[in-house]
C-alpha angles and dihedrals in degrees: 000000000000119000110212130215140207141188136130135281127184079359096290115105123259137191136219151179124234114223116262111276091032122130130216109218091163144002089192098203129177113250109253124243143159139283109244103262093222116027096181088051090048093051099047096051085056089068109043097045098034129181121248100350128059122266119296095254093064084087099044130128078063100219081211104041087204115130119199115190108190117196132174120250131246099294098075119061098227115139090223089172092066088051094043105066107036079054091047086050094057089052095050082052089059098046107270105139112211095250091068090051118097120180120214129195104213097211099152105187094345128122109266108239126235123255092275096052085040082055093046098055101043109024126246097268104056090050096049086046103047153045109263127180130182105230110239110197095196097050095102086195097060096043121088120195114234108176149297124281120227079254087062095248114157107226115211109166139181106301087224097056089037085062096041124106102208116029114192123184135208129198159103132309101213139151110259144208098224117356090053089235134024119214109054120078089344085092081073100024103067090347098079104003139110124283082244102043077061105051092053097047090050090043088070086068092101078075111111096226096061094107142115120283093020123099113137094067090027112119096205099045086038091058091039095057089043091057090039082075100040081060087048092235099195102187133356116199118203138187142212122217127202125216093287093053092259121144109252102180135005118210121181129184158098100339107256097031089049095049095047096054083049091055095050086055091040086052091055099059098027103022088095124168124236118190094224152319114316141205097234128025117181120194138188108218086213125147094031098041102125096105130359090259092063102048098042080079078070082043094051088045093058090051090058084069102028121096129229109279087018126135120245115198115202129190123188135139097226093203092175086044117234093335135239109347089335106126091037093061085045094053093067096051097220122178107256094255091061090054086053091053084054092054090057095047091047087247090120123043112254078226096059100009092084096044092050082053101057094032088057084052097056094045083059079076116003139058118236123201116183120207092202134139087189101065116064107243085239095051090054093046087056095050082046102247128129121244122209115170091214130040089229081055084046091055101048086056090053088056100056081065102029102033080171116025126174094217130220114194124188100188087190100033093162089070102025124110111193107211111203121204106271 
């Protein structure tokens, strides 16, 4: 009898069928949860009951009118459009006139999207209505210092949100490689900060508690929170998503408090139990599938479950190809703590730098196949991954090594979190 498999691809679902003498041990998929009925509503009683910190009124007449929103960037799927007006509603209501608003797209080391992607993120009507600026970490002009975290770590931050007198930030709660979550202070540290704040904050990742599900005791998010207030970072506001990318529940707040309520509702739909380490594990890289940096979070996810020797499948559509400087630090093959050592220098990207790390450290052990029309067959094979066009072609591959694999599957590997037993 065939056992048949799903997960997504170019963000639409897929099915597929595991070889014969395969074994399912998971299919490790989010609860599933509604979307909020009413998302204006939801935002808005965020911030008015928030979470850790008083109403948002309580700092209201502003001494300084001006008004920072802060929103991630295109490769989060965050519809940050359906968060921004209700929250500029509330601030009309409490006297901030459009003219002291200015919208910032936190994009740290990312590419900057087009227009389109700008439009997307943000609706048509808050970018025809505001000012809006893409945050360039490495336009010295345009960067403030703001202080020194107890790390050392120099903090130089967007001049506009330096001069403001209320920031607000918008994102993502989302499990996450090497900060624990994402969502929380990551929307300053890397969001709106210099190309070299950056850098030192990712170059901590050789720490061994960078990893998803940590924070207190984690050095990065540690540092990040602790910028985060040197930013003065006065409310963050996260949300949840559910399977179809809907948001499912808004929390805003003081920045730890916020996130980590985030994190307890993330962990109700994405937080799924697998029984033990498998053979196989095949990921989509949805909802994070716009390069392969972003979906090798999918990928990391899958290495948490798969055993030494074992086989990760990983399909995404890669539209933007590896990302920033990824496939060049993959080319040379370098041992991860040489990747670390780039990301310090400013040789890696402190975007990709810390994924190449940790993807140089899973092909010490394991085999990685990609299911992608958006990396060149040769350009994986130099990065030493396997290419298959299909995931059934994927999956033929896969049984040359595994012949009888006990199978492990994360239809939405971008949000899961696979929880092993203790």
């Amino acid at each position: 009898m065939s056992i048949e498999g799903k997960g997504y691809f170019k963000n639409e679902p897929l099915t597929f069928t595991l070889p014969e003498g395969w074994k399912l041990l998971a299919m490790a998929e989010p609860s599933s949860v509604p979307a909020a009925q009413d998302v204006r509503a939801a935002v808005k009683n965020a911030i008015y009951n928030p979470v850790g910190m008083p109403r948002l009124e309580s700092l209201f007449p502003l001494k300084n009118p001006k008004v920072a929103i802060l929103v991630d960037d295109q490769t989060r799927p965050t519809p940050a459009y359906q968060v921004l007006m209700p929250l500029i509603e509330v601030l009309a209501d409490l006297g901030v006139k459009d003219e002291d608003i200015d919208i910032i797209m936190a994009r740290g080391t990312h590419t900057p999207p087009n227009e389109a992607g700008i439009r997307r993120k943000i609706g048509d009507e808050a970018y025809e209505r505001f000012r809006f600026t893409m945050h360039d970490p490495d336009d010295e002009s345009k960067l403030t210092y703001v202080g020194t975290t107890s790390r050392g770590n120099k903090v130089y931050i967007n001049s506009l949100a330096a001069a403001a007198g209320l920031v607000i930030g918008i994102g993502l709660c989302n499990p996450h490689y090497f900060a624990g979550y994402g969502g929380g202070p990551k929307i300053i540290l890397p969001g709106i900060c210099s190309r070299k704040t950056i850098a030192y904050n990712h170059h901590m990742i050789s720490d061994p508690n960078t990893i998803a599900d940590i924070t207190k005791g984690n050095p990065i998010w540690e540092d990040m929170l602790e910028t985060a207030r040197l930013a003065k970072l006065a409310m963050k506001i996260d949300v949840v998503l559910n399977q179809d990318q809907e948001i499912y529940k808004v929390f805003a707040g003081e920045t730890e408090a916020a996130q980590a309520a985030a994190i307890a509702a993330l962990k109700e739909v994405f937080g799924v139990p697998v029984p033990k380490l498998s053979d196989v594990t095949i990921t989509s890289g949805y909802p994070l599938e716009s390069n392969l940096i972003q979906s090798g979070k999918a990928l990391l996810n899958a290495d948490i479950v798969t055993k030494k020797g074992g086989v990760v499948i990983l399909m995404s559509a890669c539209d933007e190809g590896p990302g920033p400087l990824f496939y060049e630090t993959l080319a040379e093959r370098p041992a991860p703590e040489v990747v670390i050592e780039w990301v310090g220098n400013g040789k890696a990207s402190p975007t990709g730098g810390p994924m190449a790390a940790r993807v140089r450290e899973l092909l010490k052990t394991k085999k990685l196949i990609v299911v992608t029309d958006g990396v060149a067959p040769e350009k994986l094979a130099d990065m030493e991954m396997i290419y298959a066009p299909t995931v059934q072609e994927a999956l033929q591959v896969a049984a040359k090594y595994q012949p009888n694999a006990e199978v492990t599957i994360l239809p939405v590997g971008g949000s899961t979190l696979p929880i092993l037993p203790r």
